[in-house]
C-alpha positions as CSV (number, residue, x, y, z in Angstrom):
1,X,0.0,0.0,0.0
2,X,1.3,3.7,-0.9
3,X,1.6,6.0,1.7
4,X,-0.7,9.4,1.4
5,X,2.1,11.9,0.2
6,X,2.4,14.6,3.4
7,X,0.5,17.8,1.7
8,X,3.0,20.0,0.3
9,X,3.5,24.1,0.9
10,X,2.9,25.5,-2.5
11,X,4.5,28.7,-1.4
12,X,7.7,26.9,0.3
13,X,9.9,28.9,-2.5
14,X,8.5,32.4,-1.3
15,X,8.7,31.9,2.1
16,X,12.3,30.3,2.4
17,X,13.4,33.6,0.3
18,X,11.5,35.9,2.8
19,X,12.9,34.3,5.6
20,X,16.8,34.3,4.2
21,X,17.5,38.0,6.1
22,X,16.0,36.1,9.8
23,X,18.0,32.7,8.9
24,X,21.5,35.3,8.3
25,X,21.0,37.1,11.5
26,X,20.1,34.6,14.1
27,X,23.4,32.8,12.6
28,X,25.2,35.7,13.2
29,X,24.4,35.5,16.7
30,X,25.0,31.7,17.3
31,X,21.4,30.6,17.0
32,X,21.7,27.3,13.6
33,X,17.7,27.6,12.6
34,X,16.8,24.9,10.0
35,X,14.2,25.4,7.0
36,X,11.2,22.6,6.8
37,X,7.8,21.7,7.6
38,X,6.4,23.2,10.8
39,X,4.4,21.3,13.5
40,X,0.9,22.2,13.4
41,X,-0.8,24.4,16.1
42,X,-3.9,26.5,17.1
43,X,-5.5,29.3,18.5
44,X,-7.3,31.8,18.7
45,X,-6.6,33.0,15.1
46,X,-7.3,29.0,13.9
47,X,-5.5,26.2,13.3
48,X,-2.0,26.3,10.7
49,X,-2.2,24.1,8.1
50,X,-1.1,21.0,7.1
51,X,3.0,20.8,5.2
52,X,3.4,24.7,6.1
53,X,6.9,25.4,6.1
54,X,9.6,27.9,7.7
55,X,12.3,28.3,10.0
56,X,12.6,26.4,13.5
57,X,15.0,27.1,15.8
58,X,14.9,24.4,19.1
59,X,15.9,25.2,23.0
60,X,19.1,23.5,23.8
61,X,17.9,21.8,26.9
62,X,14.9,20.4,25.1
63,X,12.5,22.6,26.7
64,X,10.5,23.8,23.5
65,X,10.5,24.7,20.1
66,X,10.7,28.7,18.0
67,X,9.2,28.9,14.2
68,X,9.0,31.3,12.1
69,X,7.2,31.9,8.7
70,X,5.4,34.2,6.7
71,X,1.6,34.5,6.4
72,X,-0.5,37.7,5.0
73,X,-2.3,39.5,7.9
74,X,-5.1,42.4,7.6
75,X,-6.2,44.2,10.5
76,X,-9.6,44.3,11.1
77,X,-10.1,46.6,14.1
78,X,-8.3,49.9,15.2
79,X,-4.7,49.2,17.1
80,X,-5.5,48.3,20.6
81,X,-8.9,46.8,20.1
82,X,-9.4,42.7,19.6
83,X,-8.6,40.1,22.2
84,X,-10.1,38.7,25.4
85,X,-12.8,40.6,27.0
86,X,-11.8,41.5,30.4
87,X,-13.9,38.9,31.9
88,X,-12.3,36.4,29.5
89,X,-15.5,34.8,28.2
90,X,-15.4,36.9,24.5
91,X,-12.6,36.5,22.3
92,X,-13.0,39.8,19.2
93,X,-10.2,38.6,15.7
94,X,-8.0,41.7,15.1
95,X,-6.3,40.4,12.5
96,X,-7.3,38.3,10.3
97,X,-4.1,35.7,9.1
98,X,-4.1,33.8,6.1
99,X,-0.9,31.1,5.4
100,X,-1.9,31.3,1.5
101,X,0.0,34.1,0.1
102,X,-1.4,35.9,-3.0
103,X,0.9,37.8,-5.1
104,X,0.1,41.6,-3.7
105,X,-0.3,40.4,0.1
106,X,1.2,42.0,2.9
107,X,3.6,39.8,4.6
108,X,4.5,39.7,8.1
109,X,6.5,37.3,10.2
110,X,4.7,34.9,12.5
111,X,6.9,33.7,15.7
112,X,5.4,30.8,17.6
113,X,6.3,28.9,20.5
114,X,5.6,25.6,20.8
115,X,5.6,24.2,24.7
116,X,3.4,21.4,26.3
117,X,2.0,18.2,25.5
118,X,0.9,17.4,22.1
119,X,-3.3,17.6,22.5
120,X,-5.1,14.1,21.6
121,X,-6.1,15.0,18.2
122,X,-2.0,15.8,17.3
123,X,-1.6,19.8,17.1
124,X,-0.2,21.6,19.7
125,X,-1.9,24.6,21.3
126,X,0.8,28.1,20.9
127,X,0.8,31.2,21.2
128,X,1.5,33.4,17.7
129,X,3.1,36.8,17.4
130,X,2.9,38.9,14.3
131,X,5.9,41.1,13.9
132,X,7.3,43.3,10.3
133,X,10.9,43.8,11.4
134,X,13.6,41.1,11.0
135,X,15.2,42.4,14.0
136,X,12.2,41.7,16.5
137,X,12.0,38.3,14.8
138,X,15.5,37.9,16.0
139,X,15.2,39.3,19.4
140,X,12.3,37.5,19.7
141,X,14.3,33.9,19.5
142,X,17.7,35.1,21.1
143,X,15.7,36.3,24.5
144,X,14.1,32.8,24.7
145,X,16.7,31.0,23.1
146,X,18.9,31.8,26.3
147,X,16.3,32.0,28.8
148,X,17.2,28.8,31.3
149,X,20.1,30.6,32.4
150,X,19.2,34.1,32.3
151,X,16.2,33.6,34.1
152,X,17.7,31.1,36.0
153,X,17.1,31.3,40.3
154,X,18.8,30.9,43.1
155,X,18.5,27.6,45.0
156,X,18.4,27.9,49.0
157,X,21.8,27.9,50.8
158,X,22.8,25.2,53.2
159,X,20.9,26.5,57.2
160,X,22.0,23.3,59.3
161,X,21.9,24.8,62.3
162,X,19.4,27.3,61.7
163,X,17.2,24.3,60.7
164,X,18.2,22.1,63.7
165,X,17.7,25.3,66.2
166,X,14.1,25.2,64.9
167,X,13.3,21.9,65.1
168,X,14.4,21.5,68.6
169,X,12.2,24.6,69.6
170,X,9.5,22.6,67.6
171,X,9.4,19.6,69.8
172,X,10.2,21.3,72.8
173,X,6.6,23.2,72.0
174,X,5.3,19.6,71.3
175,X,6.0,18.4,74.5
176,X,5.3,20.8,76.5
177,X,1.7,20.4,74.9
178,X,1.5,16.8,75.2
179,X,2.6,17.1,79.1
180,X,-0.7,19.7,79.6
181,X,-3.0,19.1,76.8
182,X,-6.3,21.5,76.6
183,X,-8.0,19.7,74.5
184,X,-12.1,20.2,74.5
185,X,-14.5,17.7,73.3
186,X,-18.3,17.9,71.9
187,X,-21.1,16.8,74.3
188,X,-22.5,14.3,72.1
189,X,-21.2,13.1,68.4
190,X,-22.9,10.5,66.3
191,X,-23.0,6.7,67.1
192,X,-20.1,6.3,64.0
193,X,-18.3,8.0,65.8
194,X,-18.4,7.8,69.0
195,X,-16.1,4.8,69.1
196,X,-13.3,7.2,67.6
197,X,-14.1,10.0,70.6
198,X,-14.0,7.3,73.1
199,X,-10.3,6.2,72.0
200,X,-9.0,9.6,71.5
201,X,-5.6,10.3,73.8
202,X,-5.4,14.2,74.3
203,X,-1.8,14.0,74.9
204,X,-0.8,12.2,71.8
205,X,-3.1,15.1,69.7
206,X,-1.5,17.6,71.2
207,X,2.1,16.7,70.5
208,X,1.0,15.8,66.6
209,X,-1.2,18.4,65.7
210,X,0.0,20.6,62.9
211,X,2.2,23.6,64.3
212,X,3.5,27.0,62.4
213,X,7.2,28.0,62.1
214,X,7.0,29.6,65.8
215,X,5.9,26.1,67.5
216,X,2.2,27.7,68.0
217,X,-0.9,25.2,66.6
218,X,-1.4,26.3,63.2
219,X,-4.7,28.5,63.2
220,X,-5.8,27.5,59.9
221,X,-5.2,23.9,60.5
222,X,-7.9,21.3,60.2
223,X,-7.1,17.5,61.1
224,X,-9.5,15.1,60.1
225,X,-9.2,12.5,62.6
226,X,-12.0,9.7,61.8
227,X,-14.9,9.6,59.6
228,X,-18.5,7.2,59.8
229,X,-17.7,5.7,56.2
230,X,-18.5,8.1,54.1
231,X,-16.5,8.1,50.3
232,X,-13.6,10.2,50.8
233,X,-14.8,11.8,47.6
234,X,-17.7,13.0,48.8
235,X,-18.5,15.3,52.1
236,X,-19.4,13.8,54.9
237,X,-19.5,13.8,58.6
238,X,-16.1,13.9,60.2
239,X,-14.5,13.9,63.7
240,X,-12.2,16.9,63.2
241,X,-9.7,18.6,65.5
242,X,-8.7,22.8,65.3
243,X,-6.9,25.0,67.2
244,X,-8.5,27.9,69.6
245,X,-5.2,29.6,71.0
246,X,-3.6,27.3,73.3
247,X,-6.3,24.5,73.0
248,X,-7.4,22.1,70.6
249,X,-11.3,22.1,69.8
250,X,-12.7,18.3,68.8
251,X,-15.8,18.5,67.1
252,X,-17.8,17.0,64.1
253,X,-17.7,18.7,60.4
254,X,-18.3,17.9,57.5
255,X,-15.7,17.5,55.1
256,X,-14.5,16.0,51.7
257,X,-11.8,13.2,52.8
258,X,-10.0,13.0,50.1
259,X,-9.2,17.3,50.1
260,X,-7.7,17.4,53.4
261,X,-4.2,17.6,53.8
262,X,-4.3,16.7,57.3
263,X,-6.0,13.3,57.5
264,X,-5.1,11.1,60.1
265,X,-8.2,8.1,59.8
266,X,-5.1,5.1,58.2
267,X,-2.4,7.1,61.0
268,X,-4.5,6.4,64.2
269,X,-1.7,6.2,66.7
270,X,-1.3,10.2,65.8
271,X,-4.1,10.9,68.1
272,X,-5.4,7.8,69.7
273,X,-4.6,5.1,72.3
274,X,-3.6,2.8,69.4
275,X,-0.1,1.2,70.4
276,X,1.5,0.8,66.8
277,X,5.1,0.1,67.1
278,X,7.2,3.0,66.1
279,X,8.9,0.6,63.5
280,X,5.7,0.8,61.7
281,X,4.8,3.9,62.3
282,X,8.2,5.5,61.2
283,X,8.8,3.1,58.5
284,X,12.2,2.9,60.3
285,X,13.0,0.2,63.0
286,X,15.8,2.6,64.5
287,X,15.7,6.5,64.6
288,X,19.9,6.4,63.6
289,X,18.8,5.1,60.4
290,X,17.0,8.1,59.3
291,X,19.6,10.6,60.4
292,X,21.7,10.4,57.3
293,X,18.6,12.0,55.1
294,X,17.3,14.1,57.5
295,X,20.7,15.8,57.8
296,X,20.6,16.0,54.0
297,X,17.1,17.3,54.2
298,X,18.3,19.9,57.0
299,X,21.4,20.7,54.7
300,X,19.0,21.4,51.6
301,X,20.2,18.6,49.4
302,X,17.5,17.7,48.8
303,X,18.3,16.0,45.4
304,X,20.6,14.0,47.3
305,X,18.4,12.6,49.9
306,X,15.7,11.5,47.4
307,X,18.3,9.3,45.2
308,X,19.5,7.5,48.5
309,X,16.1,6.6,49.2
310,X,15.2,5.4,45.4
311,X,13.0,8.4,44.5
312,X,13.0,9.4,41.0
313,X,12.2,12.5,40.1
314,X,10.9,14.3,36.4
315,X,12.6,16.8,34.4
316,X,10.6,19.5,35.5
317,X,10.9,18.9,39.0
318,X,14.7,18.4,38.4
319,X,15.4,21.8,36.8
320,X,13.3,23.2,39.6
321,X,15.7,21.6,42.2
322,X,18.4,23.0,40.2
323,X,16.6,27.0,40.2
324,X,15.9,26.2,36.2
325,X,12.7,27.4,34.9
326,X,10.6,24.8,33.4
327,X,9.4,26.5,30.6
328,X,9.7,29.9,28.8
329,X,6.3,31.0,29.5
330,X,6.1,29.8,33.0
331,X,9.7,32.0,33.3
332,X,8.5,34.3,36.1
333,X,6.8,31.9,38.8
334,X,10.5,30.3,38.7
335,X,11.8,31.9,41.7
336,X,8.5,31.6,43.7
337,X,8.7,27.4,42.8
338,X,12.2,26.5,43.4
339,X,11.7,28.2,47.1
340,X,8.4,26.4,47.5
341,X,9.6,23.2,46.4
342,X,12.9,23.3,48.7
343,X,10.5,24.4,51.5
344,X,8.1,21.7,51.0
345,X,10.4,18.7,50.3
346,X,12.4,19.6,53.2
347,X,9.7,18.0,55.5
348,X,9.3,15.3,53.9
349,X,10.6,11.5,54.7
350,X,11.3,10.5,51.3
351,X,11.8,6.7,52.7
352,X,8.2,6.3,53.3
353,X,7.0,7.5,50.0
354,X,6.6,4.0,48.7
355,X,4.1,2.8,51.3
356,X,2.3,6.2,50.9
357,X,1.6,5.8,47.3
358,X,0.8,2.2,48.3
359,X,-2.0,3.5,50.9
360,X,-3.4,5.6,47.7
361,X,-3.7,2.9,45.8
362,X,-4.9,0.7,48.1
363,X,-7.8,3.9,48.4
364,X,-8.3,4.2,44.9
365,X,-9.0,0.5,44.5
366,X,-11.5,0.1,47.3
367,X,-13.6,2.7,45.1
368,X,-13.1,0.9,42.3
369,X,-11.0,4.0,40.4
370,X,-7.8,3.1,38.6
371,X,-4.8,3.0,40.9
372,X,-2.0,3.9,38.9
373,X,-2.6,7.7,38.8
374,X,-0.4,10.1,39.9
375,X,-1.6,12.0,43.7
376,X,-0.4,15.6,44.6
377,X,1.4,15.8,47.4
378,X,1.4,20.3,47.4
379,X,1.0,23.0,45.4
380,X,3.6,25.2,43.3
381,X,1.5,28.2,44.1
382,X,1.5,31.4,42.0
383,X,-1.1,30.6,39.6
384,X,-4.6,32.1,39.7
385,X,-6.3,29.4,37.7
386,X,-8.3,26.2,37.7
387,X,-5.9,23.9,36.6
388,X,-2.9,24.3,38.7
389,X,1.0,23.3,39.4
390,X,1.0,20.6,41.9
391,X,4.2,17.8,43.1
392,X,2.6,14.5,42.2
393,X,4.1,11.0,43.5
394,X,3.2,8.1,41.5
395,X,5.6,4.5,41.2
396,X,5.5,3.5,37.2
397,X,7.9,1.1,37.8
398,X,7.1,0.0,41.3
399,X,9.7,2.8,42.9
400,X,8.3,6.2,43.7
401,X,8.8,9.1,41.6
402,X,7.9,12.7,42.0
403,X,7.0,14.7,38.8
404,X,5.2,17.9,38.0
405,X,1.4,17.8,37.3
406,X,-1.3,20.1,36.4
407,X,-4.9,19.5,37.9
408,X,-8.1,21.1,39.1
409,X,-8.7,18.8,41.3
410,X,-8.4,19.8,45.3
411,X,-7.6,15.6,46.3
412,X,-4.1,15.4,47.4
413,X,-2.1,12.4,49.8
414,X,-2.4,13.5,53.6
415,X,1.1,14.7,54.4
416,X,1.0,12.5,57.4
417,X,1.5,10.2,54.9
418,X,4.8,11.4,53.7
419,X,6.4,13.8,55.9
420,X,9.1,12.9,58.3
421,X,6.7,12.0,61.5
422,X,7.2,14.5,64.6
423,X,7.8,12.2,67.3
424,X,11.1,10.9,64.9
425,X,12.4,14.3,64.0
426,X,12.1,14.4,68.0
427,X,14.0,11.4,68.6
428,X,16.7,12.7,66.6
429,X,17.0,16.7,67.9
């Protein structure tokens, strides 16, 4: 069988001569483009077609793709009007672009950049400038051409001590709590649940229960300690624990289980009379064994303490770790991630990531959802949208792995879960 020829660009000839000045000067400058067919890709302006050629030009670190062609363009509103609405619902064409050249159009260069995932049905979504002068063209690819290290941040320094000062003060506050809990419970809760009020151990809440950078209970903390059954994917009632200044308030909420980042219902020994061993519950049989990556964890190498414990983790993450940016147009929320990332991971126990994954599966499963998904652990923050930034965990090949994911969804893996556990760090202070 003869394979469909791949449509051809009738005006390749015309367009590789109006491109020769951009090809010259970006060579000049160090930048090799090459002359070819262009990937397709969308917008708001339509979709290019099919065998289109021009220059490309691709990021040395792999992180996306520049091309450049030629296309006639005719305004169709006054300068300055077109584009989004301000509520972003209505989008008004100010130019109208056509790729098929006739003889007396006015040309104009088109710069795209293509980053992301391909879309299912093969073209990629980019966004298109239309520029007249050669030299913005250029300027245009040498700014992002060179972006990973001029944009490049500043990982955190090495704060040992600074970090072992804190986490003394930290279980010192923890103790003190546990040794005079004020802890106040409801009157009456529902049957469900009274089993889980009548096992709870004040002491062992207080010494757990989520704390801020000073040692105080954190004020917007909520710990959902025990629920009556309910799907963790849908609200239900909950026995809950929050802070009122120096005490602890127990009541009954309702919540989403699966949204709460403090959820303690497979961790009972974090606030009840349970008496699992602390080789279970540290994932650890010896507190010396887990001084090695805490240290590193303390230290800020963080890269280092997830390979001795097996943890992969994806490019993105990995340039993050390193103070790259992930990707030109996410340039700016560079700094604001690799601090959040160092600040997050530095909590964590990257040993016991294996069995948390495990214990999302094992969730997954019981609600009969496929179980090989990926689960945020925390946001990236910086974004204002629906679909957001988040560090996933998943274990594609049976070890974990951390990598970047985008999702809308508020269900995450309690940190309980996967940070180092309080009582350990106080072992070890």
């Amino acid at each position: 069988m003869t394979a469909v020829a791949e449509a051809l660009d009738r005006h390749e000839r015309r367009r590789r001569a109006a491109l020769a000045g951009v090809s010259a000067r970006l060579r000049a400058v160090g930048i090799e483009p090459a002359f070819g067919v262009l990937t397709q890709y969308y917008d708001f302006y339509g979709k290019v077609p099919t065998g289109l050629t021009g220059l490309t030009v691709d990021e040395p670190h792999g992180t996306g793709r520049m091309q450049v062609t030629v296309v006639a363009a005719e305004r169709l509103v006054p300068p300055g009007e077109g584009g989004l609405s301000a509520d972003g619902h209505v989008w008004t064409r100010d130019v109208d672009i056509e790729h098929d050249l006739p003889a007396a159009a006015d040309l104009v260069f088109e710069v795209t950049l293509l980053e992301g995932p391909a879309e299912a049905s093969g073209a990629m979504w980019a966004p298109r400038r239309l520029v007249r002068d050669e030299e913005a063209v250029v300027d245009a690819v040498r700014l992002w051409h060179g972006y990973r290290e001029m944009l490049r941040a500043t990982p955190p320094k090495p704060a040992t001590t600074r970090r072992r000062s804190a986490r003394a003060r930290l279980s010192a506050a923890r103790r003190d709590a546990a040794a005079s809990p004020m802890v106040r419970r409801p009157a009456a809760v529902p049957p469900p649940l009274r089993a889980h009020l009548d096992g709870l151990d004040d002491a062992r809440l207080a010494f757990h229960f989520p704390r801020d950078r000073s040692g105080r209970y954190a004020r917007s903390a909520v710990v959902a300690l025990a629920g009556d059954g309910t799907a963790l994917s849908r609200r239900g009632p909950w026995l809950s624990a929050r802070a009122d200044g120096a005490a602890l308030v127990v009541g009954v909420e309702p919540l989403i289980g699966a949204n709460q980042d403090h959820r303690w219902d497979r961790l009972p020994w974090l606030w009840s009379n349970d008496e699992t061993p602390a080789a279970v519950r540290w994932q650890v049989d010896d507190p010396g064994r887990a001084r090695a990556t805490v240290e590193r964890l303390d230290a800020f190498a963080v890269a280092e303490a997830l390979t001795a414990c097996g943890v992969e983790v994806d490019a993105d993450l990995t340039a993050l770790l390193n103070g790259y940016p992930v990707a030109y147009g996410l340039a700016r929320h560079t700094d604001t991630w690799v601090k959040r990332l160092y600040d997050q991971l530095q909590l964590s126990a990257p040993w016991r990531l294996a069995a948390a994954y495990a214990v999302h599966q094992q969730e997954r499963r019981a609600v009969r959802r496929p179980d090989g998904e990926p689960v945020a652990l925390f946001g990236l923050k910086g974004l204002n949208q629906q679909s957001k930034p988040m560090v996933g965990l998943d274990a594609p090949g049976g070890g974990p792995r951390l990598r970047m994911i985008w999702t809308a969804s508020n269900a995450r893996l309690p940190r309980a879960l996967w940070e180092c556990p309080a009582d350990l760090l106080a072992e070890l202070t």
